[in-house]
N, C-alpha and C positions, 0 to 999 in steps of 0.2 A: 810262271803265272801267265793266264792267257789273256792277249791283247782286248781290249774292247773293237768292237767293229767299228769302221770309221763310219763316221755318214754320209750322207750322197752328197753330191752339189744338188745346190737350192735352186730353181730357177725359177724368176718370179716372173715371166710370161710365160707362163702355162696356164689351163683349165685343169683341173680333176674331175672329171666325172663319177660316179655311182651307176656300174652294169650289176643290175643280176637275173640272174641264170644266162649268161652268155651264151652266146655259140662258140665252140660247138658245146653239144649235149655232155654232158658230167666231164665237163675240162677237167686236169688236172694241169695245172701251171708250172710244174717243177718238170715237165715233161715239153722240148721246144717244138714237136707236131703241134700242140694244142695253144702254142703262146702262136706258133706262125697262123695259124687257123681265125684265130680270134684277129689279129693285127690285121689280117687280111678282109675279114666282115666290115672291122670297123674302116677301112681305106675304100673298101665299096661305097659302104653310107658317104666318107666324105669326099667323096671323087677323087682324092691322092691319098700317098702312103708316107705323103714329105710332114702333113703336120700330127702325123701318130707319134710320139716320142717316146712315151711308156707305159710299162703294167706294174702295179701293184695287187702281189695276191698276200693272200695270209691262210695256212693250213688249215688254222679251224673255221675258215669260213671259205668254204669250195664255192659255194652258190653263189658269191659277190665279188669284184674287181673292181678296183678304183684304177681307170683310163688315163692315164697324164697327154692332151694335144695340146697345139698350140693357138695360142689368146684371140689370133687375131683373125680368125678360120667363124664362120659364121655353122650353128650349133643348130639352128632351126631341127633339120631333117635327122639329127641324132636321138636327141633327147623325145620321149616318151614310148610308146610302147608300140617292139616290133614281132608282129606275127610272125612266126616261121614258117607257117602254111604258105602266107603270100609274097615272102621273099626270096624262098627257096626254089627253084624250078622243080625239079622230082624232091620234092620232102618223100622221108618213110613215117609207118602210120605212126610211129611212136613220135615223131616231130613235128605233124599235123597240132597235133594238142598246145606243143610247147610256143613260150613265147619270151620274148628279153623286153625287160627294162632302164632304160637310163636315165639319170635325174642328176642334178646339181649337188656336187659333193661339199661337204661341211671344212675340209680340208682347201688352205687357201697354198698352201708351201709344199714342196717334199719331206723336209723336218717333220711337219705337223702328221706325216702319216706314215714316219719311220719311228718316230716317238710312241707309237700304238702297233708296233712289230708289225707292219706293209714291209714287207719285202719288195725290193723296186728291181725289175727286167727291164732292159735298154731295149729298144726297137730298131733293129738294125735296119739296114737299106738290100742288104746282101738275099732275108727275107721275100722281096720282092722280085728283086731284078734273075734274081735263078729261078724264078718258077716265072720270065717273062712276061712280067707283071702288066692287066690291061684289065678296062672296066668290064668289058665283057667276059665277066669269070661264069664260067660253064657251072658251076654253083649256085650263083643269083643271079635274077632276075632284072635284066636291066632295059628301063631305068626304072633305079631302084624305088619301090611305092614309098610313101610318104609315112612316118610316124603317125601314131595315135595318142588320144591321151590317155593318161592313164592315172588312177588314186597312189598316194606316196604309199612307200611300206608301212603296212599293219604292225610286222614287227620285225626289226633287224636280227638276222641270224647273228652277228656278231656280239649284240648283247648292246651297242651302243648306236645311236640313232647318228647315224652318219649322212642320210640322204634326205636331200631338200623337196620341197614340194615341186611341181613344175609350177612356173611362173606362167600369170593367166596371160600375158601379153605374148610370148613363143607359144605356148598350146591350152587354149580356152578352153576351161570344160563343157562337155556338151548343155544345151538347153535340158532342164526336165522334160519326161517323158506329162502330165499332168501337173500344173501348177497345185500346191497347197492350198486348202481351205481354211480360212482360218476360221474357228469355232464362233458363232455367233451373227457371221457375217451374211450379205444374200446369198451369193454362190453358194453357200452352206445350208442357207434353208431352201434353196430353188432345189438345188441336185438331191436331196433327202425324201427317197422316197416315200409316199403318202399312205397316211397310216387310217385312211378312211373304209369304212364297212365293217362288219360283224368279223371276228375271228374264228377261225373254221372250227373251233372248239365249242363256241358257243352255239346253244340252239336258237334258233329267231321264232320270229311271231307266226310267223305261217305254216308251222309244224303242227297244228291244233291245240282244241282245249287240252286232251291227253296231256302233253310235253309242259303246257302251262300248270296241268295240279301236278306232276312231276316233280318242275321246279320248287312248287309253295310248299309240297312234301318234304322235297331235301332243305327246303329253309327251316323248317319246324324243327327238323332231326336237328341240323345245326345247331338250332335254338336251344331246344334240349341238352346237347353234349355240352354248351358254352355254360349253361342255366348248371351242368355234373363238373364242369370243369373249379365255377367256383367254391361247392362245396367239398371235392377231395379230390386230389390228384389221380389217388391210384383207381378211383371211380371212372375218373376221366379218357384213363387209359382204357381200362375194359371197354368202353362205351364207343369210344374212339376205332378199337378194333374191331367192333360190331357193326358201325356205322359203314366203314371200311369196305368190310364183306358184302353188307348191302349196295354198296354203292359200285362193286365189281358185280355183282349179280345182276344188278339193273342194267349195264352197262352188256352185258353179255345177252339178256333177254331185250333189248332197246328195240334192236334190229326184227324181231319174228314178232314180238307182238306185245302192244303199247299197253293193250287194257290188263294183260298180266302181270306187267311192270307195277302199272299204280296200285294193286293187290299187294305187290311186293311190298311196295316200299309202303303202305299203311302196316302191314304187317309187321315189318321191322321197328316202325315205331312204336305200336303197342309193344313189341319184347324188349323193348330198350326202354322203356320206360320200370315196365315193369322189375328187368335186371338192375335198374338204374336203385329200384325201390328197396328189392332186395336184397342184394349185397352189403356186407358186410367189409368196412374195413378193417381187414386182421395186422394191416402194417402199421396202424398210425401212431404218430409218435407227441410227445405235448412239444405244442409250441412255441417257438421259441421269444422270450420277453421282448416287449416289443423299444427299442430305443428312442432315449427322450428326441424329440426334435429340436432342432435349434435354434435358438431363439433368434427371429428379426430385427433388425437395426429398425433400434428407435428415429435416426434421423433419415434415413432413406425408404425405410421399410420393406428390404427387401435381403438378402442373403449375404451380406457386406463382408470382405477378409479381410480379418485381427490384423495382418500386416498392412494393410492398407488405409483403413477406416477407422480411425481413433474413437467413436461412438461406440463401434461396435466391441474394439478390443475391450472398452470399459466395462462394457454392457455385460462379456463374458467373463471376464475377470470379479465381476461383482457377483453373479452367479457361481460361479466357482467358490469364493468365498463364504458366499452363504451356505452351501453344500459342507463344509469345513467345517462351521460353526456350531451346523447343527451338528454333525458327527458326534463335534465336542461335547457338547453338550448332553448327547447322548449316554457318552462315554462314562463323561461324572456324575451322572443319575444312575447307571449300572454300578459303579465305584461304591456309593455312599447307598444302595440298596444294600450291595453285599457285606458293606459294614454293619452295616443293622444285625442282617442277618447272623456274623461271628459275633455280634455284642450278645445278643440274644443267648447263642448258645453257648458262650463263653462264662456267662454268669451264674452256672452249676458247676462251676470247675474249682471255685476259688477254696485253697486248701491251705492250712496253715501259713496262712496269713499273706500268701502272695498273689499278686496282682495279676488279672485277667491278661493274657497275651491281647497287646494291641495291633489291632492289622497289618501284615506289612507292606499296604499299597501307602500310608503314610510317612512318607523317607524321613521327613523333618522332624515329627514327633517322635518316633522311633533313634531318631540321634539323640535328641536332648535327653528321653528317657536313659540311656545309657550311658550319656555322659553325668547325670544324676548319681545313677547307681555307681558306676566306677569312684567317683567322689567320696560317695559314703563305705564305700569296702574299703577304701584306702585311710580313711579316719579311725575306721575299724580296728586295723592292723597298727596305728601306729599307738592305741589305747591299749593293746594288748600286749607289745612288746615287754620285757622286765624291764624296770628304772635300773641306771649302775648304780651301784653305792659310792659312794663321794668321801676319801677318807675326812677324817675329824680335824679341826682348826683349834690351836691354843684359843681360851679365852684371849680376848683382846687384839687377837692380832690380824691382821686382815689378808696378810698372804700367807699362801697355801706352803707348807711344809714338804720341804723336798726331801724326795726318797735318795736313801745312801744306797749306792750301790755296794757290793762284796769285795773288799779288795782283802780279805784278809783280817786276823784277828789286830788288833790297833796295840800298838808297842808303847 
C-alpha cells in the first residue's frame, strides 16, 4: 500500500502571493533553470533573496504560482502589474508585449494550498550565491521601475478564484479618464449637443413655391393611401407601392427640374386614385366577429381586476350568470319544441292498442312508465301460472292427510 504524502511545515509568518504569467516566458516549474530564473526576478523586485522562501506550482495551471515570502518585508513595489518591456534591459519582440501580475493570495497557511495540490519548492540560498548574486543583474534594469495597477483576474485558470483585489491603500486605481454624466443632470444637458435648425433631409422655406406645392402634393397622396389604408389592406398595399415609385421618381427628377416634378407628382395622384377606384379585392376574407367588450366597474368606472376589485369580480360573475341562464333557457324551449314535434308525429303510429313512444329527453317519465309496465307483466304472469291441485280432506277433519310412503306390501 502506498504511503500518503506527508505535508509541509506550516509557517505562519509568511505572505503568499498570486503571480501570473511569471518570468520567465512559459515557465515550467518541475524544470529548476525556470524555478532559479523566477526566484531570482522576484529578489530583484525585493532587493534580497533572504525573504523568498517559496514556490508553489500545480501542473494544470502553468500560467499562475503562488510566491511564499516573508511577513515582515514591505510588498509595496511587488504587488501589481510588471511590464517586461520596462524591466527588462534588451527584452525580445516576443517579451515586449508580455507582462506579470501579482496580487494578495486567498491562501493564509501552506496546508491551505497543499490541501488544493500546490506543490511547494524550497528556495535555496545555494540558487543565489553560485551565480554571485548582486542587484545589478545584467537581466534587469536597476533600479527596478515601480509596479502598476492593475484590474484583478477576469477568470482563474485554475477554475477557483484564488487572487485578491489590490488593496486601494498599496496601489490606487487611476482617476477616470472623463467623469460620468449622470442622466438628467446639467453636465448632461450642457455637453448634449444642440439639436436646433432644419434636418438636412428636410426641405425649408426658401426652396420656392415649386418645393411648397410638392409638399401639399405628397400630403394629398398620403391623405389618399391613409383615406385606402382604412377601407382594405390589400388596397393599401398596392397604393403604398405606387406612392413609393412616385416618390423615388420625384426624388430622382428633384435635382434637373422642379416644374416636371410637380407634373409628376399630380399625375401620380390622378392614377392612384383612379387604381385606388378600380381595383378589386380578390383576397378578402369575412370578418372576424367582433368581441364583446368588458364591462366597467360600476364603483370606479374604469377597467378594474376580478382579483383585486370586489365591485368588479360581482359585476362579472353576474354577467356570466346571466349568460348561463339564458343558455338554459334556451335549451328548454328547443327541448319541449321538439317534443311537440314527436307528439305530433307520433299520433299516427298508434296500433293495436299501444302507447305512443314518449320522448326520451324525459328521464323521470320514462322510469315511472316502465316501472308501471314491468308491474303489470309481472301480475300477468303470476294469473297465468296453473293452480296445483290440493289433495282432498276427510269431511270434518281439519288436518291434511299424510301420504304413506312404499315400504312394501303390509304383513
Amino acid at each position: 500500500m502506498v504511503k500518503p504524502e506527508k505535508s509541509p511545515k506550516i509557517q505562519d509568518d509568511a505572505n503568499y502571493l498570486v503571480v501570473y504569467q511569471p518570468y520567465p516566458s512559459n515557465a515550467d516549474f518541475d524544470l529548476l533553470e525556470d524555478c532559479v530564473a523566477f526566484a531570482i526576478w522576484v529578489a530583484v523586485v525585493l532587493g534580497s533573496y533572504e525573504p523568498v522562501w517559496g514556490i508553489h506550482h500545480k501542473p494544470t495551471a502553468r500560467s499562475t504560482v503562488i510566491l511564499e515570502v516573508d511577513r515582515e518585508i514591505s510588498l509595496n513595489n511587488l504587488l501589481g502589474e510588471h511590464r517586461w518591456k520596462d524591466i527588462l534591459k534588451k527584452p525580445k519582440e516576443d517579451e515586449k508585449q508580455r507582462v506579470s501580475q501579482v496580487f494578495y493570495s486567498i491562501y493564509k497557511t501552506t496546508g491551505e494550498a497543499w490541501k488544493d495540490h500546490w506543490k511547494r519548492i524550497q528556495v535555496e540560498s545555494d540558487w543565489f550565491t553560485d551565480r554571485v548574486w548582486n542587484l545589478k543583474e545584467r537581466l534587469f534594469n536597476h533600479p527596478y521601475p515601480p509596479s502598476l495597477w492593475c484590474r484583478p483576474l477576469a477568470e482563474d485558470p485554475t477554475g477557483k478564484s484564488i487572487a485578491c483585489p489590490l488593496p486601494g491603500s498599496v496601489k490606487p486605481p487611476p482617476p477616470p479618464d472623463s467623469p460620468l454624466l449622470v442622466p438628467g443632470s446639467v453636465e448632461r444637458v450642457e455637453a448634449a449637443p444642440s439639436s436646433g435648425g432644419p434636418s438636412p433631409g428636410t426641405p425649408s422655406a426658401a426652396s420656392g413655391n415649386e418645393t411648397a406645392g410638392l409638399s401639399l402634393a405628397g400630403r394629398s397622396l398620403r391623405t389618399s393611401d391613409d383615406e385606402d389604408d382604412d377601407d382594405d389592406d390589400d388596397e393599401d398595399f398596392g397604393d403604398a407601392g405606387y406612392a413609393g415609385q412616385a416618390e423615388a421618381s420625384w426624388l430622382a427628377a428633384s435635382s434637373s427640374n422642379a416644374s416636371g416634378t410637380a407634373k409628376l407628382w399630380s399625375s401620380a395622384i390622378t392614377s392612384s386614385q383612379k387604381a385606388g377606384s378600380a381595383d378589386v379585392d380578390l383576397w378578402a376574407q369575412s370578418s372576424a366577429p367582433a368581441q364583446e367588450a368588458e364591462p366597467l366597474c360600476s364603483a370606479h368606472g374604469i377597467k378594474c381586476s376580478k382579483g383585486i376589485c370586489l365591485a368588479h369580480q360581482k359585476l362579472v360573475k353576474d354577467k356570466k350568470r346571466a349568460a348561463e341562464v339564458a343558455e338554459r333557457e334556451t335549451r328548454i324551449k328547443e327541448r319541449k319544441a321538439a317534443k311537440k314535434e314527436r307528439a305530433k308525429a307520433s299520433r299516427g303510429i298508434i296500433i293495436r292498442g299501444k302507447k305512443p313512444e314518449e320522448p326520451e329527453d324525459e328521464e323521470g317519465e320514462d322510469e315511472g312508465e316502465q316501472q308501471q309496465q314491468q308491474e303489470k307483466e309481472g301480475e300477468e304472469e303470476k294469473e297465468e301460472e296453473p293452480k296445483k291441485e290440493e289433495p282432498e280432506q276427510a269431511s270434518g277433519s281439519t288436518t291434511r292427510k299424510k301420504e304413506r310412503r312404499w315400504r312394501g306390501p303390509r304383513t
